[in-house]
The first five atom37 places (N, CA, C, CB, O) and aatype in JSON, in Angstrom:
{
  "aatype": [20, 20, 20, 20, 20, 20, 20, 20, 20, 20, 20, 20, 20, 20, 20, 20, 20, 20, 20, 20, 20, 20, 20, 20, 20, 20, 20, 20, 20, 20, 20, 20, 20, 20, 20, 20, 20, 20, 20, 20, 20, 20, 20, 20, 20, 20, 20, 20, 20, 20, 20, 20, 20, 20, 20, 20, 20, 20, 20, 20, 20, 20, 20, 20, 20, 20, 20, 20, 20, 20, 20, 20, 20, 20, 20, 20, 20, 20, 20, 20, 20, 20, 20, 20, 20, 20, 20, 20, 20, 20, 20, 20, 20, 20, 20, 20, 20, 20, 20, 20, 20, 20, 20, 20, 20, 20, 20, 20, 20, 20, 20, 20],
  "atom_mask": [
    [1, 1, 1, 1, 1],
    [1, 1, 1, 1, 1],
    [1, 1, 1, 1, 1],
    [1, 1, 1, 1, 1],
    [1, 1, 1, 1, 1],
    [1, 1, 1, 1, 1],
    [1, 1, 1, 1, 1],
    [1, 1, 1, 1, 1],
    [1, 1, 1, 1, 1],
    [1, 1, 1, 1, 1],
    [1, 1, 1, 1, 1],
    [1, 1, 1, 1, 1],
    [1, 1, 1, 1, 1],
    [1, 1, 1, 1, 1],
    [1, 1, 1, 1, 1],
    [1, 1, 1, 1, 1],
    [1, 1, 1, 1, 1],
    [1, 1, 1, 1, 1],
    [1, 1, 1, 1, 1],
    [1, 1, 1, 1, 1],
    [1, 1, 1, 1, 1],
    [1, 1, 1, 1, 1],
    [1, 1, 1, 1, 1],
    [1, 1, 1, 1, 1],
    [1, 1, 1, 1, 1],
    [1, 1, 1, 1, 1],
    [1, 1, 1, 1, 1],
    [1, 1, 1, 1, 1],
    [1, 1, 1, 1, 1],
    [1, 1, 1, 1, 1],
    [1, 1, 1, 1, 1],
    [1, 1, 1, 1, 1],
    [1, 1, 1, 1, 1],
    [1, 1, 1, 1, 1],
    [1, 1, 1, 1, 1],
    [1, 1, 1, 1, 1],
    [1, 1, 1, 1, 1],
    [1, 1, 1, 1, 1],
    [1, 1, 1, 1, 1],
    [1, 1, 1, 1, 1],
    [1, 1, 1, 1, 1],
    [1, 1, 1, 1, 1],
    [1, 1, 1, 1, 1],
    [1, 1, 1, 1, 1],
    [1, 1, 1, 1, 1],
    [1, 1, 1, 1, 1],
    [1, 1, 1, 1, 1],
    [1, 1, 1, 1, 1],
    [1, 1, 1, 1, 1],
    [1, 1, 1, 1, 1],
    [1, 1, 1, 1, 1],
    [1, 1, 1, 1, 1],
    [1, 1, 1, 1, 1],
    [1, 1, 1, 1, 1],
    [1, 1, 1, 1, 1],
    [1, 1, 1, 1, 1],
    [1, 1, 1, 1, 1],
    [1, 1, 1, 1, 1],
    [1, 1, 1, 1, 1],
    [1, 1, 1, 1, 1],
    [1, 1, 1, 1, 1],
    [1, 1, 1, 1, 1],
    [1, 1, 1, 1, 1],
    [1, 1, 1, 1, 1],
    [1, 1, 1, 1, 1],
    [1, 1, 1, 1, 1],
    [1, 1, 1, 1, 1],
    [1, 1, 1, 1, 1],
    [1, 1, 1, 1, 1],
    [1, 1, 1, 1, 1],
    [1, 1, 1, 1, 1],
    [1, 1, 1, 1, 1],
    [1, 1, 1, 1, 1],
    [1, 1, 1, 1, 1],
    [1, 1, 1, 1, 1],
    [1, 1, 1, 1, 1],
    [1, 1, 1, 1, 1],
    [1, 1, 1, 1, 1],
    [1, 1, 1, 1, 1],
    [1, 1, 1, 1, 1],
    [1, 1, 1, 1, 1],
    [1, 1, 1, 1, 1],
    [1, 1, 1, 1, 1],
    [1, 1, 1, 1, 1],
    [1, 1, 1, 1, 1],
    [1, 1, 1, 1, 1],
    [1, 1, 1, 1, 1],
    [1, 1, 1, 1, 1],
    [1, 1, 1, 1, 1],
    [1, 1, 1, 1, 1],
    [1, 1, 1, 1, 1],
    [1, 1, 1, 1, 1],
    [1, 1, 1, 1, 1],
    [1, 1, 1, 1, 1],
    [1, 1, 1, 1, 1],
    [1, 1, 1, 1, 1],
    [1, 1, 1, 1, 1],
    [1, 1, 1, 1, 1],
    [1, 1, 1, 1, 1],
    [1, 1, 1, 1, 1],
    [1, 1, 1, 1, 1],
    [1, 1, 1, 1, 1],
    [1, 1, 1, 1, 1],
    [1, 1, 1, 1, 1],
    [1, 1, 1, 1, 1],
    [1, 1, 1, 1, 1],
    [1, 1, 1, 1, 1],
    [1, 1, 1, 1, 1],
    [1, 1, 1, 1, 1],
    [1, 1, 1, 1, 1],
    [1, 1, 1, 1, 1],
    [1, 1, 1, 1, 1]
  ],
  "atom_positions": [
    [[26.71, -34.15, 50.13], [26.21, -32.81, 50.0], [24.72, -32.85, 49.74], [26.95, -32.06, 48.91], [24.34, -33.76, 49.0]],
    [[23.58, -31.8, 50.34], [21.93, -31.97, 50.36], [21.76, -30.62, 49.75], [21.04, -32.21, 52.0], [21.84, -29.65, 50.51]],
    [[21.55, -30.46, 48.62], [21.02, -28.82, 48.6], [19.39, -29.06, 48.22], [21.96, -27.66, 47.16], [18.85, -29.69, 47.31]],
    [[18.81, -28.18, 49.47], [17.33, -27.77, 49.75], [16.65, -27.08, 48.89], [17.18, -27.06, 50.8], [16.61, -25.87, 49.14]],
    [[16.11, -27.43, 47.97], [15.07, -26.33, 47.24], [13.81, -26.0, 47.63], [14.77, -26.64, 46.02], [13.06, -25.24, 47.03]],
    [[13.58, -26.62, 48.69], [11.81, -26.17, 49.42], [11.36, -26.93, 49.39], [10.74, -25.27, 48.95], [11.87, -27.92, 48.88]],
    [[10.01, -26.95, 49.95], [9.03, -27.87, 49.97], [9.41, -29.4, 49.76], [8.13, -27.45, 49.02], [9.13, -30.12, 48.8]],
    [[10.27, -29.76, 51.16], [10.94, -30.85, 51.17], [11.61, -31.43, 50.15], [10.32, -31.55, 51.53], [11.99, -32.6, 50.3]],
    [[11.87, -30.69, 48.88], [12.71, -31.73, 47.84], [13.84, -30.96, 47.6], [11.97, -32.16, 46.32], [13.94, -29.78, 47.26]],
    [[14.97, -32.09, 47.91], [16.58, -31.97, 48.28], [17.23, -32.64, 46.93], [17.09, -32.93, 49.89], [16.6, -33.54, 46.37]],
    [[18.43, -32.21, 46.45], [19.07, -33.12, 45.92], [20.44, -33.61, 46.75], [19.28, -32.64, 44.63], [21.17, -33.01, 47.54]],
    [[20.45, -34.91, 46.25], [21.36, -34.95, 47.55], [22.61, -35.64, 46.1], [20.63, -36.31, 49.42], [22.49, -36.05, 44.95]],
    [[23.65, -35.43, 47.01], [25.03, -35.73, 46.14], [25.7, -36.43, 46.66], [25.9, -34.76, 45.82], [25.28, -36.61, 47.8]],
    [[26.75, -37.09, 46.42], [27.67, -38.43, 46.78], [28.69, -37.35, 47.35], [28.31, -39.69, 45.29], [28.62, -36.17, 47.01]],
    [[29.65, -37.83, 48.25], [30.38, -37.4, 48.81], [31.67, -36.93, 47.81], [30.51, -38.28, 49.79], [31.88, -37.55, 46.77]],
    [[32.28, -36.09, 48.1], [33.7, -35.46, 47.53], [34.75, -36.46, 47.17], [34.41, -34.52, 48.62], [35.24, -36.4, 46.04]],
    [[35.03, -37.16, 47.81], [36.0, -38.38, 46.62], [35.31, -39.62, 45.9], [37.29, -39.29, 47.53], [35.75, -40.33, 45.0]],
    [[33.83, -39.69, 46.69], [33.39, -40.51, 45.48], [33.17, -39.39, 44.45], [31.99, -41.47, 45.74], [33.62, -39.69, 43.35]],
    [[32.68, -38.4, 44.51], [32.82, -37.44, 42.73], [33.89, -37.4, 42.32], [32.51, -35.82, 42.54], [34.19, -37.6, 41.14]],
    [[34.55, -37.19, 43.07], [36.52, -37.07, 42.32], [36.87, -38.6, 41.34], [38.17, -37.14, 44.2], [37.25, -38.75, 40.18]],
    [[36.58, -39.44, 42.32], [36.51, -40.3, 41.84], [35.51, -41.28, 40.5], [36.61, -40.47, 42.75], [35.82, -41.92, 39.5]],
    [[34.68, -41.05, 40.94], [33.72, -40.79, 39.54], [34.37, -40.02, 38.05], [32.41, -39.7, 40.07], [34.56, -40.41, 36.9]],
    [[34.49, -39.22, 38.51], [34.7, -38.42, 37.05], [36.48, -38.95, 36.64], [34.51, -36.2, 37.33], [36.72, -39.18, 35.45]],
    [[37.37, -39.07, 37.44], [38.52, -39.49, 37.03], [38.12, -41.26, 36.29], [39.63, -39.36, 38.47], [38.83, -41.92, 35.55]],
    [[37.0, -41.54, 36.75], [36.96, -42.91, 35.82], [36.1, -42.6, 34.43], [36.13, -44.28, 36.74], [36.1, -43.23, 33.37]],
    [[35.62, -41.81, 34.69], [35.12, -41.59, 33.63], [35.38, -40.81, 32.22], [34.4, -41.33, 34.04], [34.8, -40.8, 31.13]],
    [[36.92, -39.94, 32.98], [37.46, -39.37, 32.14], [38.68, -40.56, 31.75], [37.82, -37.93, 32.66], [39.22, -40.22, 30.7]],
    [[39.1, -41.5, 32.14], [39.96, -42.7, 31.89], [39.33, -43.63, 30.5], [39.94, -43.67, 33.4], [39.73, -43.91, 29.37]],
    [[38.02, -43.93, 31.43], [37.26, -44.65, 29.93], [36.95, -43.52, 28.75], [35.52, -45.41, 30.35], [36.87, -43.84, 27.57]],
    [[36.86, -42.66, 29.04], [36.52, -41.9, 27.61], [37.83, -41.74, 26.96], [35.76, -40.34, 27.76], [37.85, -41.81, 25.73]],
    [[38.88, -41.54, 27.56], [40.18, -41.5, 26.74], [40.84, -43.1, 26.33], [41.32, -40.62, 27.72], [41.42, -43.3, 25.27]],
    [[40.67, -43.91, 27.15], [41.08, -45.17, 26.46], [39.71, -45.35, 25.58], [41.48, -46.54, 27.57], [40.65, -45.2, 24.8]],
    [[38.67, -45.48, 25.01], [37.78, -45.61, 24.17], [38.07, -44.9, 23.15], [36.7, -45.39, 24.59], [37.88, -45.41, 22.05]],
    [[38.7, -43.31, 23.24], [39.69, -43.01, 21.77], [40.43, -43.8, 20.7], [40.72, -42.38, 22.09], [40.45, -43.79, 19.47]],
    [[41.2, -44.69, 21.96], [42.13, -45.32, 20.79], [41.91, -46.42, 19.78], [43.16, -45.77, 21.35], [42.66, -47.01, 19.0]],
    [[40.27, -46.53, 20.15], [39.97, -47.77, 19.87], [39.57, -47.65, 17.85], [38.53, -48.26, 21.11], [40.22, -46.7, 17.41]],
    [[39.2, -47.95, 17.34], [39.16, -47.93, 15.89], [37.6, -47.97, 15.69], [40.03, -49.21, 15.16], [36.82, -47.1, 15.31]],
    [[37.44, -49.25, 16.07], [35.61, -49.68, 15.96], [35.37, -49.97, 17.24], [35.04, -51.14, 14.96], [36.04, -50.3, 18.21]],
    [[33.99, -49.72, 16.96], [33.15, -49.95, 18.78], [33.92, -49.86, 19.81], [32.49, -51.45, 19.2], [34.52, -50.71, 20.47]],
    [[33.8, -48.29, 19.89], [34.46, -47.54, 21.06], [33.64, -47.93, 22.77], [34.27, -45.69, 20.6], [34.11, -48.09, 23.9]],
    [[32.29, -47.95, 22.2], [31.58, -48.43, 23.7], [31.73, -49.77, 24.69], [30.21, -48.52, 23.41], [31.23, -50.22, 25.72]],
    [[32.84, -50.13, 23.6], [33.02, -51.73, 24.67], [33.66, -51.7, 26.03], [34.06, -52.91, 23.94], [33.49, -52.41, 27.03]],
    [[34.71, -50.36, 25.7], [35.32, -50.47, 26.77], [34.68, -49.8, 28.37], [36.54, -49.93, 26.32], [35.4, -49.82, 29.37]],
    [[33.27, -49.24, 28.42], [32.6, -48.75, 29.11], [31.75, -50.44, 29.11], [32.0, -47.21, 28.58], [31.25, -50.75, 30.19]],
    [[31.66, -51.04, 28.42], [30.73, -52.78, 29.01], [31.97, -53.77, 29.65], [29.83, -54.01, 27.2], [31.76, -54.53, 30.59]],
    [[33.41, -53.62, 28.92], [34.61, -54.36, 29.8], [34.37, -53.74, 31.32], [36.4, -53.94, 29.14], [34.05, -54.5, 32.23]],
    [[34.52, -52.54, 31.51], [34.53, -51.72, 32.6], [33.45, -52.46, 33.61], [34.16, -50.15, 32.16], [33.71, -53.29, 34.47]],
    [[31.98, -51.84, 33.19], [31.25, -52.62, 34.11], [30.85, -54.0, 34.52], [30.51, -52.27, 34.0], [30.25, -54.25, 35.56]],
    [[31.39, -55.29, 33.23], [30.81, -56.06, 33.61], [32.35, -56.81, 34.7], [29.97, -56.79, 32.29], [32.29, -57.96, 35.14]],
    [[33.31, -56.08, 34.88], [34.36, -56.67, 35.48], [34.31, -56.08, 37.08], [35.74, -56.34, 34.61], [35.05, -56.51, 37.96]],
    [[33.19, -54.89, 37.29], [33.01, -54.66, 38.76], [32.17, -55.64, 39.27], [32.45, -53.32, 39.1], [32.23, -55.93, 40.47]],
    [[31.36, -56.21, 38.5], [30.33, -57.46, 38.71], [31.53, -58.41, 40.22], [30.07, -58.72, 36.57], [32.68, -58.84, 40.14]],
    [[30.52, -58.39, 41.46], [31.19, -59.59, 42.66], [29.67, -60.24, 43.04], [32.21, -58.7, 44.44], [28.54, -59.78, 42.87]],
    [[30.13, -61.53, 43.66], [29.16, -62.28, 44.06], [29.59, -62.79, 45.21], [28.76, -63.17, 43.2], [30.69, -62.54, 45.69]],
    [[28.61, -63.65, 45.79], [28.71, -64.49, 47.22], [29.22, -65.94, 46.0], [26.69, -64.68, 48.53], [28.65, -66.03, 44.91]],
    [[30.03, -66.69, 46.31], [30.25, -68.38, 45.64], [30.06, -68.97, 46.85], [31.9, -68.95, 44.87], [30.22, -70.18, 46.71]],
    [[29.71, -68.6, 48.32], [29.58, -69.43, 49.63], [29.29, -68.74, 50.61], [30.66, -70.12, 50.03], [30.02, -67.77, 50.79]],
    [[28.33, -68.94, 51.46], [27.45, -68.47, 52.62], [27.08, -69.38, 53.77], [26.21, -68.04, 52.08], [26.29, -70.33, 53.74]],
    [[27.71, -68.96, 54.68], [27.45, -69.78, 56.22], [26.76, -69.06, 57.05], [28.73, -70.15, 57.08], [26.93, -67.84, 57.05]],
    [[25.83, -69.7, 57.95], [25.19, -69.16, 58.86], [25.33, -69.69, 59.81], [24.18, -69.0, 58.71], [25.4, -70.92, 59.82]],
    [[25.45, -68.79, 61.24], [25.32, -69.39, 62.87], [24.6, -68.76, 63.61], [26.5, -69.45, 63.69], [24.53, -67.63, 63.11]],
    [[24.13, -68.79, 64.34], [23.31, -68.3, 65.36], [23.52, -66.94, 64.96], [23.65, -68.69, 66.86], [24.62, -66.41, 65.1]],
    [[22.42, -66.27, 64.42], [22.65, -64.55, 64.43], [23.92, -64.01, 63.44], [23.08, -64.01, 66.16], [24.1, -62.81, 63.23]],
    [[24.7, -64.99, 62.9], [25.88, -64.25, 62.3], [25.95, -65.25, 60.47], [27.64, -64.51, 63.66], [26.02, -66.48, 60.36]],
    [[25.92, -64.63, 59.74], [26.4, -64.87, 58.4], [27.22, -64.52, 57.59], [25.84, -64.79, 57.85], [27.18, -63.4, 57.08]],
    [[28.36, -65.66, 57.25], [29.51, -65.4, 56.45], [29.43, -65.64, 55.26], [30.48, -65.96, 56.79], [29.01, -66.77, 55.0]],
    [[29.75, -64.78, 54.14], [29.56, -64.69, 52.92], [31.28, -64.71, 52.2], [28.57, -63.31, 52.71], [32.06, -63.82, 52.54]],
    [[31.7, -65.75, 51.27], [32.76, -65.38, 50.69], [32.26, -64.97, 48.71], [33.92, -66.8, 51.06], [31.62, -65.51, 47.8]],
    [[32.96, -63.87, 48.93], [32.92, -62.92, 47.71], [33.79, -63.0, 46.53], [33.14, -61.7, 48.14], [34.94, -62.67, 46.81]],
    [[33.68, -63.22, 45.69], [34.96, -63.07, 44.51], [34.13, -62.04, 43.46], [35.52, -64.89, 43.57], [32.94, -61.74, 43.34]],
    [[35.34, -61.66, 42.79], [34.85, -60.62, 41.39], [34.68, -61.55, 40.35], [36.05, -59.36, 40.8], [35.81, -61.88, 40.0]],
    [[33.86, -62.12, 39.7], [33.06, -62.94, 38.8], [33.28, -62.58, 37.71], [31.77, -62.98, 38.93], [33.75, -63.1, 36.69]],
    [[32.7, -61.12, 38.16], [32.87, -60.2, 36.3], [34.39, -60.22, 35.93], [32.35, -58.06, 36.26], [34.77, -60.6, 34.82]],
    [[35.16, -59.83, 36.81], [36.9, -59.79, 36.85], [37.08, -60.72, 35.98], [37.79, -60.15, 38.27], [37.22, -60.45, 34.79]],
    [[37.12, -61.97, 36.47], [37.26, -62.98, 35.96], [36.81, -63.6, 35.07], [37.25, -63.42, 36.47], [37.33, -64.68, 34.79]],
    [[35.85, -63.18, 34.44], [34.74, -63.83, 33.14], [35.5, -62.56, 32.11], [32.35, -63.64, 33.5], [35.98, -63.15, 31.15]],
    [[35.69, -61.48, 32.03], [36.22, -60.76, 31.26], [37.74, -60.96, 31.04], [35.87, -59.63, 31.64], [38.32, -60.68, 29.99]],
    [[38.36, -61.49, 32.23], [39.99, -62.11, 31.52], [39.89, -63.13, 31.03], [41.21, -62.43, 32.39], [40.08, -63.2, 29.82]],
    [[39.52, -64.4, 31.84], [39.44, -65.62, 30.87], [38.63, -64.88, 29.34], [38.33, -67.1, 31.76], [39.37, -65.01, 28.37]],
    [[37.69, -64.38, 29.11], [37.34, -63.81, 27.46], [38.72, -62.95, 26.31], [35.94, -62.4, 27.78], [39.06, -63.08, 25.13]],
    [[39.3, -61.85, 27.8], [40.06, -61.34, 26.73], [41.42, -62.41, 26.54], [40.48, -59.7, 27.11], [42.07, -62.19, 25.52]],
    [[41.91, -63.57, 27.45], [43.17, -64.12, 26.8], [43.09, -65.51, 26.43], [44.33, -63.98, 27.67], [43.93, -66.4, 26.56]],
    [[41.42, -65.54, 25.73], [41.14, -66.35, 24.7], [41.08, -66.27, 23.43], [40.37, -66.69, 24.84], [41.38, -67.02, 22.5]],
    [[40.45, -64.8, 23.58], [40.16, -64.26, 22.35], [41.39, -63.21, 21.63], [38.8, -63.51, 22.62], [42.15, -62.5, 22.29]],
    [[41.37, -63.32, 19.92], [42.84, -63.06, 19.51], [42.89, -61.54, 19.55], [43.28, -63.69, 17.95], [43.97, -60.94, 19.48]],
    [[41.61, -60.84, 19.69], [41.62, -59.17, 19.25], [41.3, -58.62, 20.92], [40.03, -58.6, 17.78], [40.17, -58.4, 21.34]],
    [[42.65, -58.46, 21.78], [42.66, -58.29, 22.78], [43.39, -56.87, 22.92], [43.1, -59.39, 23.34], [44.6, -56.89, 23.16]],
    [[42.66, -55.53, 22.75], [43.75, -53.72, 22.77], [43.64, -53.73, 24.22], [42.89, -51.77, 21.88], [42.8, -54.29, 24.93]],
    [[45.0, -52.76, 24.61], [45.02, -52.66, 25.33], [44.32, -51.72, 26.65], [45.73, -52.79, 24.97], [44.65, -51.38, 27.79]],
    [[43.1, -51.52, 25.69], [42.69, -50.12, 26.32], [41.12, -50.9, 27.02], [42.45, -48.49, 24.83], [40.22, -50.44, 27.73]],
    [[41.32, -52.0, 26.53], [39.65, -53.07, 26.57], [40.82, -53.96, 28.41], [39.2, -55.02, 24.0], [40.28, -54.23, 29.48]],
    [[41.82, -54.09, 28.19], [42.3, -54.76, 29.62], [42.44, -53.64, 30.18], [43.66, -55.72, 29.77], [41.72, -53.52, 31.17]],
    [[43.17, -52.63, 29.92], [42.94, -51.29, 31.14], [41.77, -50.93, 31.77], [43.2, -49.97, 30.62], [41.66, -50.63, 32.96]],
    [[40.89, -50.96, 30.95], [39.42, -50.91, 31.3], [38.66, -51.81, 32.5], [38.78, -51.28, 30.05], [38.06, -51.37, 33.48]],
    [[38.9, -53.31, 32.09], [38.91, -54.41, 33.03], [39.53, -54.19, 34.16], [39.42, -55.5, 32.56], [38.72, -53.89, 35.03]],
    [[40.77, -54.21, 34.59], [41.83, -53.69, 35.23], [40.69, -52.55, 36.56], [43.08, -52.75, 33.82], [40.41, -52.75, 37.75]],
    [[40.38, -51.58, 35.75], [40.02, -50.13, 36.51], [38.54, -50.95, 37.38], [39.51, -48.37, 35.05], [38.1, -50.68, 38.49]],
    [[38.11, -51.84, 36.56], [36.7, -52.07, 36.52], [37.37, -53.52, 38.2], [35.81, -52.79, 34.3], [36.74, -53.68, 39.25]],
    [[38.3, -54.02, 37.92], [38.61, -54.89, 38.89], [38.95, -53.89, 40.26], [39.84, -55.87, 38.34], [38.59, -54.25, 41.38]],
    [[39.42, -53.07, 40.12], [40.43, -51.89, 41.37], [38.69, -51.51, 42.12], [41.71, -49.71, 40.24], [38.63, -51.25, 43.33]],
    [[37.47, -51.52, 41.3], [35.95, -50.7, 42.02], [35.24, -52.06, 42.46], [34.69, -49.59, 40.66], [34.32, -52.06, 43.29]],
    [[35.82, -53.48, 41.72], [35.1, -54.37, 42.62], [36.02, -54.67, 43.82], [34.64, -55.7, 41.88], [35.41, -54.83, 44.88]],
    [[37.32, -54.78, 43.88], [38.14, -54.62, 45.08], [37.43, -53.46, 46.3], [39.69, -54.07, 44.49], [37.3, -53.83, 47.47]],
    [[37.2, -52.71, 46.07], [36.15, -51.6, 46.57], [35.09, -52.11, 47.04], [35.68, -50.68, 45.6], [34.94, -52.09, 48.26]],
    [[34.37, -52.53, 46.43], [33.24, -53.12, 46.79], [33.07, -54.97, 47.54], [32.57, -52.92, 45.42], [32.1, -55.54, 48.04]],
    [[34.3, -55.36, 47.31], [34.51, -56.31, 48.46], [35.28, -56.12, 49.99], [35.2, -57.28, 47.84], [35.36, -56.96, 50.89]],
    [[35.78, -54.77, 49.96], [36.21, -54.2, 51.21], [35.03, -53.87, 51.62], [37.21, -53.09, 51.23], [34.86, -54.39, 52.73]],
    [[33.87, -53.11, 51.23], [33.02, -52.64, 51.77], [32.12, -53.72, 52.06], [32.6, -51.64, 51.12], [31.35, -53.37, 52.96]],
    [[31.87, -55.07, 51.62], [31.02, -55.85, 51.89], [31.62, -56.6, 53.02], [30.61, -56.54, 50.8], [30.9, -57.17, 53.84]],
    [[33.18, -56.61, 53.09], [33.53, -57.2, 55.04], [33.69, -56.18, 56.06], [35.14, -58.07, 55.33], [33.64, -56.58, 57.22]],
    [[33.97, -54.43, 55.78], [33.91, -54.15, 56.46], [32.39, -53.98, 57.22], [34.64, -53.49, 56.2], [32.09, -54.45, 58.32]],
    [[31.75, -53.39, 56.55], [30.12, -53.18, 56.26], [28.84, -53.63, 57.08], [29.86, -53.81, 55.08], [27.72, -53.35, 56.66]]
  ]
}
């Protein structure tokens, strides 16, 4: 969505299910961050640092480059939470949601 206010300056907006989507995550983390007792903001840093993906391997051929992707953050935030003994469940739901947007974002980096 572009709404025009004149003199060339637009705001422009993300499309209709990425907002839907947006705000349903954001209304998820704010309600699992309720249940939490102390330091409610973790579960908004579980969240993002588990969308975290990277390249671990990159090939090139004539004109074409293959990149293999894994979720890093995914994985650096489970191995942490089922090491560590103070593991709620609202800090792995979080991870979890935060893994489902890097899944997202590795579809979009092969279709892309």
């Amino acid at each position: 969505m572009e709404f025009k206010l004149g003199n060339g300056v637009a705001i422009v907006l993300p499309t209709l299910p990425i907002t839907v989507t947006a705000i349903l995550i954001i209304y998820l983390l704010v309600r699992w961050s309720k249940k939490l007792e102390t330091r409610r903001f973790t579960v908004f840093f579980y969240f993002l640092i588990s969308t975290y993906i990277a390249p671990i391997y990159s090939h090139s051929t004539e004109g074409k480059t293959f990149a293999l992707w894994l979720p890093l953050g995914f994985i650096a935030v489970l191995f942490y939470l089922f090491l560590n003994e103070r593991n709620h469940p609202s800090k792995i739901k979080a991870s979890i949601l935060g893994f489902c947007v890097a899944l997202y974002q590795l579809i979009l980096q092969y279709v892309g």
